[in-house]
N, C-alpha and C positions, 0 to 999 in steps of 0.2 A: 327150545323149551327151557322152562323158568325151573328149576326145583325148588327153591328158597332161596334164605342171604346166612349169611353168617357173619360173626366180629370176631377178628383178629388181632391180638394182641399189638403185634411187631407191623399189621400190615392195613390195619383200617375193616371198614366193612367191604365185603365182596356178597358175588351170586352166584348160586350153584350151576349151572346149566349141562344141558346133555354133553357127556365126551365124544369127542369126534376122533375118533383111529386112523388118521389121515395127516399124509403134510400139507401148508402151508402151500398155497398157488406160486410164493415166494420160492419155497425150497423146491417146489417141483419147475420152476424154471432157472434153478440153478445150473450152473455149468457142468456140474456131478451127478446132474440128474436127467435121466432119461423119458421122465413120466410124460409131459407134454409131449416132446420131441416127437415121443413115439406113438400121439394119436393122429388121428386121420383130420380132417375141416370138419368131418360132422358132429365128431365129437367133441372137439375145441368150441366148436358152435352150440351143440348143448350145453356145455358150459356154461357159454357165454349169457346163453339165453339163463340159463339158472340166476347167474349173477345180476345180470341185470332186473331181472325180475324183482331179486331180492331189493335193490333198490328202490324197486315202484311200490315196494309195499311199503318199504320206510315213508318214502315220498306223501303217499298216498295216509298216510298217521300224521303227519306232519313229522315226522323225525328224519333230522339231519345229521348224518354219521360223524361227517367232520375232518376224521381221518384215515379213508376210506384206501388201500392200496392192497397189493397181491397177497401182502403178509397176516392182513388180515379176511382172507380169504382162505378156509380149510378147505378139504377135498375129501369126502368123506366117499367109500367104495362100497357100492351096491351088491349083492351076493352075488349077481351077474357080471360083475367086475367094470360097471358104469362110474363115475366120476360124478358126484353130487355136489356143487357148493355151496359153502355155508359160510355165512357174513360174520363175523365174529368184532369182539372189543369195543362196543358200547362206549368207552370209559370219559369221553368227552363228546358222547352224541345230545343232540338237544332237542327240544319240543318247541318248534317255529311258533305256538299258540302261547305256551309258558316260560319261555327264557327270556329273559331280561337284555337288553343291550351292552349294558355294563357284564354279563357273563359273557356271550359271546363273541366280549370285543377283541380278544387276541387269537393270534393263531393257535392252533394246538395241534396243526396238522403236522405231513412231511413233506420235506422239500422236494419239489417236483409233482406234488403232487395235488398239493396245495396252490387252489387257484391264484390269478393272476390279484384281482380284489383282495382278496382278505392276508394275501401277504402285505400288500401295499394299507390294508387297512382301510380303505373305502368301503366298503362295504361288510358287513357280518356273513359267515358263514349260510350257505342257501342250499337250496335244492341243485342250482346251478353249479356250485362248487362240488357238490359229489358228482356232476355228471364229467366234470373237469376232472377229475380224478377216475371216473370209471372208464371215461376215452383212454387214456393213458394205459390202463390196467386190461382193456381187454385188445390194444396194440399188443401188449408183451404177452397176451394169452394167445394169440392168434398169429404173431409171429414169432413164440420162442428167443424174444431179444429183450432184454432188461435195458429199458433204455436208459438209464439214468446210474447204472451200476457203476462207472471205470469215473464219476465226477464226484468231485468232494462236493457238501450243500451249498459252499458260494457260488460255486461254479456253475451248479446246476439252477439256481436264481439266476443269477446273472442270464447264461445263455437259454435255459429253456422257458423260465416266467417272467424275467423283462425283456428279453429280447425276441421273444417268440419260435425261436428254433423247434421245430420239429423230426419227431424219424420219420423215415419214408422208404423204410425197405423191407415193404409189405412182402407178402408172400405171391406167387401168381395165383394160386387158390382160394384166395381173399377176395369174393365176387366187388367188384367197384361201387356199386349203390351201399352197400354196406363200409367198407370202407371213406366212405365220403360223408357218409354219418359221421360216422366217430371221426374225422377231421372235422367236422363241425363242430362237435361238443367238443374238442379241447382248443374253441377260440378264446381269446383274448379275454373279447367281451361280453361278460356274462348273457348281458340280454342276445347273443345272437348264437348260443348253443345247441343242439338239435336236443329236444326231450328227452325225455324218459320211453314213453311209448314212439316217436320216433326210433330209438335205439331199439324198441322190443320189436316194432314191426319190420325192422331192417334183418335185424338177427332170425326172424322166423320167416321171412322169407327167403333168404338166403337159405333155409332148413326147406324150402318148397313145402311149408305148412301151414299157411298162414290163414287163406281161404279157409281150408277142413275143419282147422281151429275153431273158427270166426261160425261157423256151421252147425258145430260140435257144442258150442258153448250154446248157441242159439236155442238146441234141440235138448237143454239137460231136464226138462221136465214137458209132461204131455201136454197142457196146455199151451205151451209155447208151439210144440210138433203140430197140433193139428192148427193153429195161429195162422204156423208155416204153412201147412198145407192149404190152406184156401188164399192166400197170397198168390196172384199170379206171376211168378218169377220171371216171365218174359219183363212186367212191369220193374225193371229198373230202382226206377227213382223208386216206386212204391216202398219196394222193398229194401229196400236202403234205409229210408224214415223210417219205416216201421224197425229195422235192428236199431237204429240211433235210439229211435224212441228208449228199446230197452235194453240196450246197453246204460243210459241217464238213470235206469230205474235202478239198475243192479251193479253197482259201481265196481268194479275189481282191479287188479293191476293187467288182466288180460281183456278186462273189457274197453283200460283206456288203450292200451294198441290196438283192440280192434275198430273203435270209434276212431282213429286215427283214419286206417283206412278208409271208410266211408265219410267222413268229414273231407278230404282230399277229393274223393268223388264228387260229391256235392258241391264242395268250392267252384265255382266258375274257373274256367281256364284262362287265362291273358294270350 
């Protein structure tokens, strides 16, 4: 949430937004700190699913964060003692329809975290570049390992953005289709990253919620229910097209993962 802007004297203009009473995804997976260590997969998974969400709705505005990492990821705590994240530091996100070339032609990210493209400068800062940065961010969420903490920024160019090195010392609890997402979003090369809703329907299935969801969303108003209920669900395909159908109509960050699903269905198989 937005409250206003203000101008400051010593420090430029700024924006008010809600305070969040929480550390930093950064400081909760500090060495000093127990907060992650001590949740279980499902709850690192809701997490995860939060964060990533939060990106499908930048995505989905056309807004590219830029420099997207754990630090700028607060943790704000639910009165039930749930973990909520919240995306924070705007301060060089851009608008893919109104930025200019010439603004986002340098980096402005952080090393490591910062794709492979737009450190080398080929390319401008993209949708693909934050997913490059959120692979990375939701390894260290989900294995409690900072992987870039013990390297200076040359070092961490050098071996993890030119030379491609990855960590690989996932947890056993890390179901493998999920993990092998996020090894595809932090490739190389831009064009061969796994999505946005890729990553959403990886993380909610692995939550074994993804159908209920997909269901749930279907039925949030009566017309849609009784839609449903004359739909012969044995019919398949029917009913597949028909959720595509209005999933196209009602655009969200949870209608593109669950269009993901049935889009995969629909694809012919090789």
């Amino acid at each position: 949430s937005v409250y206003g802007g203000v101008r400051l004297a010593e420090h430029g203009i700024g924006i008010v937004m809600k305070y969040i009473n929480g550390p930093s995804l950064a400081a909760a997976l500090a060495d000093n700190s127990t907060i992650i260590r001590n949740l279980s997969i499902q709850e690192r998974l809701q997490i995860a699913l939060g964060i990533a969400q939060g990106i499908g709705e930048l995505h989905l505005a056309q807004i590219v964060h830029r420099d997207f990492k754990p630090e700028n990821v607060l943790l704000s705590q639910s009165p039930n003692g749930i973990y909520i994240p919240k995306i924070t530091d705007f301060g060089v996100s851009f608008q893919l329809s109104v930025a200019s070339a010439t603004f986002v032609k340098d980096s402005c990210g952080t090393a490591g975290y910062d794709a492979p493209e737009v450190v080398i400068g080929n390319e401008r800062p993209s949708a693909a570049s934050d997913i490059y940065a959120l692979a990375f961010t939701l390894y260290e969420l989900l294995t409690s390992r900072r992987v870039f903490h013990s390297f200076k920024p040359a070092q961490i160019l050098w071996k993890f953005t030119m030379c491609g090195e990855r960590p690989s010392n996932w947890h056993d609890d890390t179901p493998n289709p999920l993990k092998q997402v996020i090894e595809q979003a932090w490739c190389i090369e831009a064009d061969r990253r796994a999505t946005i809703a890729q990553i959403i329907h990886s993380i909610r299935k692995a939550l074994d919620r993804n159908q209920v969801s997909c269901l749930k969303m279907l039925q949030k108003n009566n017309n849609l229910r009784n839609k449903i209920a004359s739909v012969q669900l044995e019919d398949f395909q029917e009913f597949e097209l028909f959720a595509l159908n209005e999933f196209v109509k009602r655009m969200t960050i949870d209608d593109c993962e669950a269009m993901q699903i049935f889009i995969d269905k629909l694809l012919p198989t090789s």
